[in-house]
C-alpha positions in Angstrom: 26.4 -36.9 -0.4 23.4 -38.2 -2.1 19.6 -39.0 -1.9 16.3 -38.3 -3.3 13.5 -36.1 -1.2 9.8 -36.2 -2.0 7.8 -32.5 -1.9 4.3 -32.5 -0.1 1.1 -31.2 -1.4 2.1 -27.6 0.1 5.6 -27.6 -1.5 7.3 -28.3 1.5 10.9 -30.7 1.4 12.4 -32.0 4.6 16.1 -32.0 4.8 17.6 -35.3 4.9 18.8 -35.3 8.8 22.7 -36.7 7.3 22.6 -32.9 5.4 21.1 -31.0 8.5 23.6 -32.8 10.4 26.8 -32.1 8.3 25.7 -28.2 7.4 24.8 -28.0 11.7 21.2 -26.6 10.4 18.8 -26.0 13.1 15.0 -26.2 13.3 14.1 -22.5 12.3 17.7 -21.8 10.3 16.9 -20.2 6.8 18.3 -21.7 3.3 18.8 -19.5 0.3 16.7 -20.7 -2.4 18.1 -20.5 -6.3 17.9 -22.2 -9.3 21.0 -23.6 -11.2 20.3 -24.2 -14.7 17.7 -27.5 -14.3 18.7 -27.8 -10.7 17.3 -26.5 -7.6 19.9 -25.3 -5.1 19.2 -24.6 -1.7 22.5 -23.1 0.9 22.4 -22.0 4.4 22.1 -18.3 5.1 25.2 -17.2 6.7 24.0 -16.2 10.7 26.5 -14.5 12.5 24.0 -14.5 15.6 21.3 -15.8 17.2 18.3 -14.2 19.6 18.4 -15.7 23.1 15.7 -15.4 26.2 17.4 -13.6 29.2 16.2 -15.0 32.5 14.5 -11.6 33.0 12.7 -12.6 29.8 14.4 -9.8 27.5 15.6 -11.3 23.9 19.6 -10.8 23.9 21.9 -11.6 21.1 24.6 -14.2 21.1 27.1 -14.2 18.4 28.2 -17.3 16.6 31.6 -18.2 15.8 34.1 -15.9 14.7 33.3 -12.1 16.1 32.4 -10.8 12.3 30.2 -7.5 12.2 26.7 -8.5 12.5 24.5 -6.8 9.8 22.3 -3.8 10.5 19.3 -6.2 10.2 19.7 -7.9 13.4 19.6 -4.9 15.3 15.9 -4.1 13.5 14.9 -7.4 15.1 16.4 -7.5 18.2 14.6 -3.7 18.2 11.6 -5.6 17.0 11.5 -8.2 19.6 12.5 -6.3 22.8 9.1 -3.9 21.9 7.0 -7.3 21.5 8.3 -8.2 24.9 7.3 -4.7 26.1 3.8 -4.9 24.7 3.2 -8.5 26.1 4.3 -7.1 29.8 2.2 -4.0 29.3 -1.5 -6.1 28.2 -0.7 -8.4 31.3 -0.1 -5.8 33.5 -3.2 -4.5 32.3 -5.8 -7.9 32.7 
């Protein structure tokens, strides 16, 4: 597969939708970014999980795919986020 993209004034590229389609990229997925001699080669960043919103409104995460150990780094944000929830509920309870 084939075709030409045109950068913005800020640097930006969209992804042909035939390529997001066939690599299943999502809106918010992260690509690896490399050079190749001449050549600028971007890949998808394997994700072995994803942060969902719990009814009760706490992030949880949902693997995806095979059950492969998920690296220490999603833990840091899932950490992150569930003490951003935390902080939200705590300034609303306080206005």
């Amino acid at each position: 597969m084939k075709t030409t993209a045109q950068m913005d004034q800020a640097g930006r590229l969209v992804v042909p939708k035939a390529f997001r389609d066939a690599l299943r990229l999502r809106p918010g997925d992260r690509l690896r970014v490399r050079t190749e001699g001449d050549s600028l080669v971007l890949e998808p960043e394997p994700v072995f999980a994803e942060t969902i919103q719990a009814a009760d409104g706490w992030p949880l995460l949902k693997s995806r795919g095979k059950h492969e150990p998920l690296p220490l780094s999603y833990f840091h944000e899932l950490i992150d986020e569930g003490r951003e929830h935390r902080h939200r509920e705590a300034t609303d309870d306080e206005s």
